[in-house]
C-alpha positions as CSV (number, residue, x, y, z in Angstrom):
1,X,4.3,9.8,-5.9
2,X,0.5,10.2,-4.6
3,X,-0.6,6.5,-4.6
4,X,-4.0,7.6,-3.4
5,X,-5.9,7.4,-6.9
6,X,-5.2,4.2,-6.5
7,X,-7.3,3.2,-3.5
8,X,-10.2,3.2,-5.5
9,X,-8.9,1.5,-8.2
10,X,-10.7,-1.6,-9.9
11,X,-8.9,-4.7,-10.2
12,X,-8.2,-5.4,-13.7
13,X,-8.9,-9.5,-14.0
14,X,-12.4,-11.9,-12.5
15,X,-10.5,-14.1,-10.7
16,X,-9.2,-12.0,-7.5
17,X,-7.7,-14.6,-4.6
18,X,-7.6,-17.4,-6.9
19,X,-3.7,-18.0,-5.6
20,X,-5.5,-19.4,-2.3
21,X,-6.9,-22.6,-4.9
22,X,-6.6,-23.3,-7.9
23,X,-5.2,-21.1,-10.3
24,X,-7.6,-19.8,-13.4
25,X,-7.3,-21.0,-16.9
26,X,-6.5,-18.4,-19.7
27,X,-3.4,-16.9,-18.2
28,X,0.4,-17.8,-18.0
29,X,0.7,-20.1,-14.7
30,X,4.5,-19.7,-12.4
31,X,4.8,-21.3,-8.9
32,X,9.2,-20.7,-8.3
33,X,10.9,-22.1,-4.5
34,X,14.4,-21.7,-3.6
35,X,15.9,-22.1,-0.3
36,X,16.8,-18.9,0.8
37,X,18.5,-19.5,4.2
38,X,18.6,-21.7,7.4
39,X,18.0,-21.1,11.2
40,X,14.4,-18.8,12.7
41,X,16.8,-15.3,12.6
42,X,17.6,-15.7,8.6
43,X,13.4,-16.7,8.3
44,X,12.5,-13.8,10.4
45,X,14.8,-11.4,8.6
46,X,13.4,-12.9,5.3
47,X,10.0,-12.7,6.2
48,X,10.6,-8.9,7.4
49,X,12.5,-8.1,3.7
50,X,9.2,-9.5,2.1
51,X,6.5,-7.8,4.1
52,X,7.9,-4.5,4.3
53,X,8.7,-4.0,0.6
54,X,12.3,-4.6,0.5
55,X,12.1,-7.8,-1.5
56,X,11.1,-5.6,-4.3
57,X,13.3,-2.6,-3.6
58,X,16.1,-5.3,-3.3
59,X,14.9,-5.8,-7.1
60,X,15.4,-2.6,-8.0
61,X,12.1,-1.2,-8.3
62,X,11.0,1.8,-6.2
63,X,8.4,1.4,-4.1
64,X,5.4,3.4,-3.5
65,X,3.0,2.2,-0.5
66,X,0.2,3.1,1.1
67,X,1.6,1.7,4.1
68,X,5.2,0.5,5.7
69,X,4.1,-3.1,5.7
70,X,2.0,-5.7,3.8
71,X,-1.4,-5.7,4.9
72,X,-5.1,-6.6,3.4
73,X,-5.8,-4.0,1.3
74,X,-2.9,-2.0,1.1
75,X,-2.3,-0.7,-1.9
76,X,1.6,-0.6,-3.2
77,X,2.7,1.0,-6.5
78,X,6.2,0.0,-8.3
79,X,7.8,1.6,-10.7
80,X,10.3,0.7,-13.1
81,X,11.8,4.0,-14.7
82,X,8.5,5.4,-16.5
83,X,6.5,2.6,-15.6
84,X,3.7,2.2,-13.1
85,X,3.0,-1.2,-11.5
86,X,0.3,-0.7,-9.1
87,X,-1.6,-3.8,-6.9
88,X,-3.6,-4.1,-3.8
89,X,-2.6,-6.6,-1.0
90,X,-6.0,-9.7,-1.1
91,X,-4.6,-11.4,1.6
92,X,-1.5,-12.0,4.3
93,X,-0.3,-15.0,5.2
94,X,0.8,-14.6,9.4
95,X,2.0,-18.1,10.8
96,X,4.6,-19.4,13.3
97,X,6.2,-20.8,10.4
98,X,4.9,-18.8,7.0
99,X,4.7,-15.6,6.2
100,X,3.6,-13.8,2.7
101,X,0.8,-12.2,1.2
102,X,-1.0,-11.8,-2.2
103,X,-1.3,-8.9,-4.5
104,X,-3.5,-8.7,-7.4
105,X,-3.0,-5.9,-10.2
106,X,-5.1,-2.7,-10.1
107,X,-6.2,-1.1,-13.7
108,X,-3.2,0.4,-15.3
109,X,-0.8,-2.6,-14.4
110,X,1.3,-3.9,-17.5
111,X,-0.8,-7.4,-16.5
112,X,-3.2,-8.7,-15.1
113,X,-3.3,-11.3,-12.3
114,X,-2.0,-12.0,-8.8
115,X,0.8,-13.4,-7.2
116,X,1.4,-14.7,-3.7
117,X,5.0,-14.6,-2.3
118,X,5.2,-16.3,1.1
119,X,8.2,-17.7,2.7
120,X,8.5,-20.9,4.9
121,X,10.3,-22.2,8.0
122,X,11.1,-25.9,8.0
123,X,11.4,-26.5,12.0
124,X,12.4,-30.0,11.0
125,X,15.7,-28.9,9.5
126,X,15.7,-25.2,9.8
127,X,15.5,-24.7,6.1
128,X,14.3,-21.6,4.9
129,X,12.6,-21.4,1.6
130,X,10.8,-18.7,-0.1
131,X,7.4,-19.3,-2.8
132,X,6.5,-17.1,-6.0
133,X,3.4,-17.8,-7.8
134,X,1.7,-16.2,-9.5
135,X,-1.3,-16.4,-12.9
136,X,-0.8,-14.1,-15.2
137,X,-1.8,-12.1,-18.8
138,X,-0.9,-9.3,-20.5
139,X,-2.8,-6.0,-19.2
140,X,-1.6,-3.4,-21.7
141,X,-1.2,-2.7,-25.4
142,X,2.5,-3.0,-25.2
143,X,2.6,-6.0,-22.8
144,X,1.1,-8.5,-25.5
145,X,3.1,-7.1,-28.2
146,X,6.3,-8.1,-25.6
147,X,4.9,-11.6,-25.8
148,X,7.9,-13.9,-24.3
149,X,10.0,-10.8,-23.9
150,X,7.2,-10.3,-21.5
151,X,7.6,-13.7,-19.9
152,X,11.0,-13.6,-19.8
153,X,11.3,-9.9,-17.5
154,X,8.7,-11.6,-15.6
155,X,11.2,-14.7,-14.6
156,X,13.9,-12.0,-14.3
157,X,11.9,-10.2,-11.5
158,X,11.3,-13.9,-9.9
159,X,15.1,-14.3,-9.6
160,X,15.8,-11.0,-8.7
161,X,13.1,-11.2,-5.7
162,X,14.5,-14.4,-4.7
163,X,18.1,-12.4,-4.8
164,X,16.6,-9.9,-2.2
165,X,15.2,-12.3,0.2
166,X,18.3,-14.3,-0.1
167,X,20.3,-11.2,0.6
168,X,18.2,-10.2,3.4
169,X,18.4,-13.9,5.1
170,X,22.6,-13.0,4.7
171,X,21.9,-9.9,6.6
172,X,21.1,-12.5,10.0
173,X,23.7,-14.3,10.1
């Protein structure tokens, strides 16, 4: 798939980094943890499943990048069977103990927000634990008519990217 129309693309919503504060009014608000996995080599394999797109291949999308890793700027386009999901990377998060990023959606997205996925080491007790926020509305004709269909494949993907990361976090031990 050329991504490359993309690059130029216009965010589709006002409120673009608004995951670093507080989240807008007017859209649908999620912020999901789950501990993923213990010990710095499940984090670091976590953290590498999240920046270089396999969090969201391990969901079962296809992934479409501009580049092999998360960066600022970097624009990523999933696809669900006929549908186009394409975003642009605000921010990364690149800590001794965090990593993550933000994407926000680009016109043509089935919504219109952002949402930050970072994941967390606990040197305390070793617990890993990954983050999905996000602030969300519907960005398409057929998106609001889904109403809390809508909502509900939206908590489906949340599960399924913790599923990934949790999978990936396996993949250390």
């Amino acid at each position: 798939m050329d991504v490359s129309k993309y690059r130029t693309a216009s965010f589709n919503y006002a409120d673009v980094g608004a995951t670093k504060s507080r989240f807008p009014t007017g859209y649908h608000h999620l912020a999901k943890s789950r501990v993923i996995g213990s010990g710095l080599d499940e984090f670091g394999a976590g953290a590498d499943a999240l920046m270089q797109w396999d969090m969201h291949r391990g969901a079962g999308l296809k992934v479409h990048p501009t580049t092999d890793t998360a960066i600022t700027d970097a624009v990523v386009v999933l696809t669900l069977g006929p549908i186009r999901i394409p975003c642009r990377v605000i921010y990364v998060i690149d800590e001794a103990n965090r990593q993550g990023f933000a994407y926000g959606t680009l016109d043509g997205h089935p919504e219109a927000g952002e949402e930050l996925f970072h994941i967390d080491y606990s040197p305390a007790d070793g617990i890993v634990t990954a983050h999905i926020s996000a602030f969300s509305r519907p960005g398409r004709w057929y998106t609001r008519l889904a109403g809390p269909v809508g909502r509900r494949g939206q908590a489906l993907a949340t599960d399924r990217y913790f599923g990934a990361l949790e999978k990936a976090c396996r993949s250390a031990r």
